[in-house]
N, C-alpha and C positions, 0 to 999 in steps of 0.2 A: 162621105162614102168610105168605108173598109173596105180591103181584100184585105186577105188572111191565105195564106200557103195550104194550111192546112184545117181550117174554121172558118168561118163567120158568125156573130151572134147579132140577135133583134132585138129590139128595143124589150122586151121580156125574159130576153135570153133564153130562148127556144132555137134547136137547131133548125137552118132549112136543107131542104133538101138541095146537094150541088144540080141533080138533073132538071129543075128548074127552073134554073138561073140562067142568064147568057154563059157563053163560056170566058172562063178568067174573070169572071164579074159578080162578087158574090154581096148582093148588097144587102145590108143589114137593115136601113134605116129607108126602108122601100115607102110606108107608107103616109103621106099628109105632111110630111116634111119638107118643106118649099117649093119653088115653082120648077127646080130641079129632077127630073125623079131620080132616084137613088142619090141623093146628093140633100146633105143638110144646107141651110141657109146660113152664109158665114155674117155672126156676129159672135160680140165678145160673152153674150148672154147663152148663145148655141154652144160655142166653143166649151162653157164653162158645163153646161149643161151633161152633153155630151163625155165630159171628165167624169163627173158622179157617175153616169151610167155605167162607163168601161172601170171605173174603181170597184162601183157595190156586184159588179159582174166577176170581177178577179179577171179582166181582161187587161188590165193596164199593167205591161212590164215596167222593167225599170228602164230601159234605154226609151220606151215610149212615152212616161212619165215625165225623164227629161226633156225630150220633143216638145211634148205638151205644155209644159212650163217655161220653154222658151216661147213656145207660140205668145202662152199669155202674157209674157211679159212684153213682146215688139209687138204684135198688132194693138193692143190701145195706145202706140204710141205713133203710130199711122195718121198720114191727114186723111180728110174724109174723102178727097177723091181717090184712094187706096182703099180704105174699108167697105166703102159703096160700090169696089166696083174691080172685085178680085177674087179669085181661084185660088185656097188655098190646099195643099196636098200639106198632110203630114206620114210619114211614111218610115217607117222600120223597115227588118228585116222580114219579119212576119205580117206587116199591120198596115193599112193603108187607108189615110181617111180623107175624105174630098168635104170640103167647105165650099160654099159659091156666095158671090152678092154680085149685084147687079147682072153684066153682061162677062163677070169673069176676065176683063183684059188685062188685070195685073198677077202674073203669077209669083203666087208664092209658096217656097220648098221647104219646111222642115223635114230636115232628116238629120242622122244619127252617123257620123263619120266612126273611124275605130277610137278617139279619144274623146269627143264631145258633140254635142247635138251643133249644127248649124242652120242660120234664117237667112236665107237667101231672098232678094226679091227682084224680078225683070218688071221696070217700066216702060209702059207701051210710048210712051211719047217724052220728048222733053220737057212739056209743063208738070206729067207726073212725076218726073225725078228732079224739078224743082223742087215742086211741093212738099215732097220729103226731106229733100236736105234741108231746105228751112224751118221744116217743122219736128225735127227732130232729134237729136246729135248722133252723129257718126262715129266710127272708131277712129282713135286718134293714134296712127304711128304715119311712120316718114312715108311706108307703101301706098296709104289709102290719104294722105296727102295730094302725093301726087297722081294719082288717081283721077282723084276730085277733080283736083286743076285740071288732068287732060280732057274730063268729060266737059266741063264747063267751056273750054275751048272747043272741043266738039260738036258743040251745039249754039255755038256762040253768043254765050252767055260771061264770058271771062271779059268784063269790064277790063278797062286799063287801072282801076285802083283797085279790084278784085284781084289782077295780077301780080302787083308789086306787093300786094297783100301776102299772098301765094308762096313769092320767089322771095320774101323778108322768112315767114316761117318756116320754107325748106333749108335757108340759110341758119336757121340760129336753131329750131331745136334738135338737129343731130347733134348739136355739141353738148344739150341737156346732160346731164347725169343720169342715171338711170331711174335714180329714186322720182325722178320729176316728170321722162320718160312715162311710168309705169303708174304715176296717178297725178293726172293736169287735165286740166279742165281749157282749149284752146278755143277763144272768140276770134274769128275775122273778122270785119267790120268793111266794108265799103259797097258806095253806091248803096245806101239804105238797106242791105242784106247783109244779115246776122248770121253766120256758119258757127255751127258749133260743135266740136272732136273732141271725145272723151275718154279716157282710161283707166282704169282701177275705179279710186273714188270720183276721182277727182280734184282732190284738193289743194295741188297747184296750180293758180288762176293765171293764164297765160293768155293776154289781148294783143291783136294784130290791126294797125290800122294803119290810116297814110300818114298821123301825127304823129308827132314827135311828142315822146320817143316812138317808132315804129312797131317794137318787139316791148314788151313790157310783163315781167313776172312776179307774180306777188308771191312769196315763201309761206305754207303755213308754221312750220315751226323754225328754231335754230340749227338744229341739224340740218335742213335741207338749204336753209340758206350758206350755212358755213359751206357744204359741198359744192353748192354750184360758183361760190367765190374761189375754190381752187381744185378746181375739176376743169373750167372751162375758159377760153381768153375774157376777158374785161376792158370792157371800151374804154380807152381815157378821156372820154368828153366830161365836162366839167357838171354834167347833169348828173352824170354815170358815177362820177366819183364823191359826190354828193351823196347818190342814194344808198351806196356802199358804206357812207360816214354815218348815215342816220341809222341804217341795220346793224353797224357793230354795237352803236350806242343804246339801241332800244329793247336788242335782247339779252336777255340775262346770261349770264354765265361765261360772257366774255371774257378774257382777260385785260387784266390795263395796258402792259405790254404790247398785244397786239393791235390794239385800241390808240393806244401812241405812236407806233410804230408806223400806222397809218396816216395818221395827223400829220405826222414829218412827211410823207410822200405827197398826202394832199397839197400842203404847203410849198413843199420845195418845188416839186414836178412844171408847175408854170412856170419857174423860172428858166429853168432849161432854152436850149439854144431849138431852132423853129425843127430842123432836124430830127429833134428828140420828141419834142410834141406832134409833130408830125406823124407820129407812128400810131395806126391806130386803135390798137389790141395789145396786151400782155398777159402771160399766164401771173398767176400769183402762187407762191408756198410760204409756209408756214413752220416753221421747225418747234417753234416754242420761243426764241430769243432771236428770232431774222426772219423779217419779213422779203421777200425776194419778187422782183418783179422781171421777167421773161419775157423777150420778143422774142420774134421766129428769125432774126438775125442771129447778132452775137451781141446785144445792147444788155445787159443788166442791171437795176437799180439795186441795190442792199440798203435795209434799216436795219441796223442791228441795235437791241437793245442790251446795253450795257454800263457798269456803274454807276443803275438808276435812270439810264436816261438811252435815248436812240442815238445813231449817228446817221448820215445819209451819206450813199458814196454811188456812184457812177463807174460804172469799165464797161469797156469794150474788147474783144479779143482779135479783131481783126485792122489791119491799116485804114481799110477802105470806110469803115464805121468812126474813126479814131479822125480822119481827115475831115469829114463832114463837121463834126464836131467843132473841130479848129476853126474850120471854114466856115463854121456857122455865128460862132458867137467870138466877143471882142477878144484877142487874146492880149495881155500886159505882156510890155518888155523887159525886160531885166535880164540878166547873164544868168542867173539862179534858173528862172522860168524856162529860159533856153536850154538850160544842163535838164530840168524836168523831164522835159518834152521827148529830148533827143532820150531820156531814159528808158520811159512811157514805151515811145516807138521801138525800141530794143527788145521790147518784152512783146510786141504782137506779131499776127502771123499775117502772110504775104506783104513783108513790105519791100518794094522794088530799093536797088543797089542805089540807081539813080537818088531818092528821096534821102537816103540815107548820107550817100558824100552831101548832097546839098546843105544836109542840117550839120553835119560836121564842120565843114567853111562857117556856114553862117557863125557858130557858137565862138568857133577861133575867133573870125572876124569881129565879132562884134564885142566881143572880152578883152579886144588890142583898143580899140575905141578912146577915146577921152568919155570923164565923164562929162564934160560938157553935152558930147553929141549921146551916149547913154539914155540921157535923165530927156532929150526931146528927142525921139527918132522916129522912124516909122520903117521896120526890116519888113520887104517884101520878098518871100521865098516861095519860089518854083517848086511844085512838086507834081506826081503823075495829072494830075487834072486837077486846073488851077491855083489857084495861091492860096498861103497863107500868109496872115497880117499879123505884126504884135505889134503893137504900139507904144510907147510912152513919152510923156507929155502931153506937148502940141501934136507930136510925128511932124518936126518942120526939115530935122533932116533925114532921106533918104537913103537906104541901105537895102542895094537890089542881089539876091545873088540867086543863081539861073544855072540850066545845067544846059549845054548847047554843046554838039559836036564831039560828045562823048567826054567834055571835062568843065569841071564847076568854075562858071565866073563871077565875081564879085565887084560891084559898082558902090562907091559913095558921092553922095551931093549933099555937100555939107551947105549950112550958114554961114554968115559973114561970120560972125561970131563965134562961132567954132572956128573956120580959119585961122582968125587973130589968136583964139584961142590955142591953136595947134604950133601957128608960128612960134608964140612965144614959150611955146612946150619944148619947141627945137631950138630955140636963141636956147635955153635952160640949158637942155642936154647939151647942148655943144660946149655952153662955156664950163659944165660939169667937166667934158670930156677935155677940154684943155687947161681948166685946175690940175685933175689926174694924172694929165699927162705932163705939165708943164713947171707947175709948181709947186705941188703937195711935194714931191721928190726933194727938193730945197729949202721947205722949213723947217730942215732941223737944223741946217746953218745958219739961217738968219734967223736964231735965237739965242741971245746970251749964255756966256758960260755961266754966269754966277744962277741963272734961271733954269738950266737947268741940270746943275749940282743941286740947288733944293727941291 
């Protein structure tokens, strides 16, 4: 059906008369045209029909043009309980055309906003707006994500694996890049329903399911894959840093540098203390010669590639990162390791006074030592929230020092052997100190004159 503001034409293109017509109702297409009167029969073969006639008329503008051309391109993509059984209006500022099939209960609205034509469509029920999201793809941004999801719970249709499905892709493609944004191709998967969101081309292939991995994107070229590795965080699961190993290696134009650079992280990173692996996300950059890996702490890893080859290094900028650390993995005892540590700690930011005389004692403390107890100890040191261990040897002797009542104490529990050792450290010094004192002052007299005149 047309209305026209100012016209109407007939299938011959003969004007009729307004005063014959209902009023506001000027129908063009009155006669043997469906079971409708004034109203065509909506199919894709009417629809199409209908174009020729308003073209070889010079009735088809250009915003109705576009209209028309969105029409044909979303209705054959309709399931058959929509095409069998819907009211379509396409409608201008001037132009107005009624399509009908069946009993009309799906409507649907082309029209022509100030920038572009839009297709709207109201399903009468919720098996109809099944049937179409299954059978057809949706647009895909974060808005009509969530959308979805609320309708699917509104009708109760949101499976519990349709959900976590949902709440995995609301989670991860806002962090997309925009190249991947603006053309991906996104699959749901669960409970045997297929959803499918789409934008631009689509040639980012982006699967959601309840397996592992959950979130899953296939890159089509290198540029889109380089971007989304330092655009967005990167899991460090062993699966995740795997597939990041085979994409550096498989597309061309890489460099070796950062190809290595990577290798050393891959490598080193499980070694790390549970702390460190613990963490589940890091940004990544790139400079050309340092690979850098970022949490939303203060943790940093660095590869830097240099005289041919990478190095790997670890910092931290705050105490509280730096303690875990300690606390997490074995630390070796030595006076050297200790002078480190206490360095280390000098250079980050909040460390309490308390931690700081502790590690002061300990270093004194444990540099007066014999090496007897040195080379086997085990220093257990107090700081804000729990201890730190260093060890070497066995640790058979004990070196506690603790901050209590506003001043640092220092305990030792030596070995028998260390004892005996220490003893006979002090029989030394004493009978040192009474040579010194006692006798050295007297051998120059009980030494010959003739020994020393030569």
């Amino acid at each position: 059906m047309v209305e026209r503001a100012h016209q109407d034409i007939s299938p011959k293109g003969h004007r009729h008369n307004p005063k014959s017509q209902p009023p506001c109702c000027l129908l063009p297409f009155l006669h043997g045209w469906g079971k409708w009167k004034g109203q065509r029969e909506l199919s894709i073969e009417n629809l199409r029909e209908v174009e020729h006639q308003l073209e070889s008329q010079g009735k088809m503008t250009l915003r109705l043009r576009s209209c028309y051309k969105l029409a044909l391109e979303k209705f054959p993509q309709e399931p058959p309980c929509v095409q069998d059984n819907a009211r379509m209006v396409i409608e201008t500022q001037e132009t107005k055309l009624i399509f009908v099939s069946g009993e009309g209960e799906c409507e649907i609205k082309v029209f022509h906003t100030t920038e572009s034509p839009q297709y709207e469509v109201s399903e009468p029920t919720k098996d109809v707006y099944l049937a179409r999201l299954l059978h057809q793809p949706q647009q895909l941004s974060i808005a009509n994500l969530k959308d979805v999801k609320t309708r699917l719970e509104a009708c109760s249709s949101l499976t519990k694996e349709l959900k976590i499905c949902f709440e995995e892709a609301l989670k991860e493609f806002p962090q997309e890049p925009e190249c991947v944004r603006n053309n991906a191709c996104l699959l749901i998967h669960g409970d045997g329903m297929k959803l499918r969101f789409i934008s631009g081309e689509g040639e980012c292939e982006i699967t959601v399911s309840t397996g592992k991995p959950h979130y899953k994107v296939k890159e089509p070229t290198k540029d889109v894959f380089l971007e989304r590795l330092f655009s967005r965080p990167q899991w460090l699961s062993k699966q995740n840093l795997q597939r990041i190993h085979n994409g550096l290696a498989s597309w061309e134009g890489i460099s070796t540098e950062l190809r290595s650079c990577f290798d050393i992280f891959q490598e080193k990173f499980p070694n790390e203390p549970a702390c460190i692996q613990e963490i589940p996300t890091m940004n990544m950059k790139w400079d050309g010669t340092r690979l850098q890996f970022l949490s939303d702490g203060d943790l940093t890893v660095t590869i830097t590639w240099q005289d041919g080859k990478p190095t790997y290094e670890v910092n931290t900028k705050t105490w509280t990162m730096y303690r875990k650390i300690l606390q997490c993995s074995k630390q070796p005892l030595s006076t050297e390791n200790l002078e480190e540590v206490r360095s280390k700690v000098r250079s980050l930011q909040k460390v309490p006074n308390k931690v700081k005389n502790v590690l002061n004692v300990a270093v004194e403390k444990f540099s007066n030592e014999p090496r007897c107890l040195q080379e086997n100890a085990r220093l257990v040191m107090e700081c804000d929230v729990g201890e730190i261990v260093f060890t070497s040897g066995k640790g058979e002797n004990i070196v506690d020092v603790c901050f209590t009542n506003g001043k640092v104490y220092s305990n030792v529990k030596e070995t028998i052997r260390v004892k005996i050792c220490r003893a006979f450290q002090n029989i030394a010094r004493n009978l040192l100190s009474i040579f010194l004192k006692y006798v050295l002052p007297y051998l120059p007299c009980c030494i010959p004159v003739s020994k020393v005149a030569s």
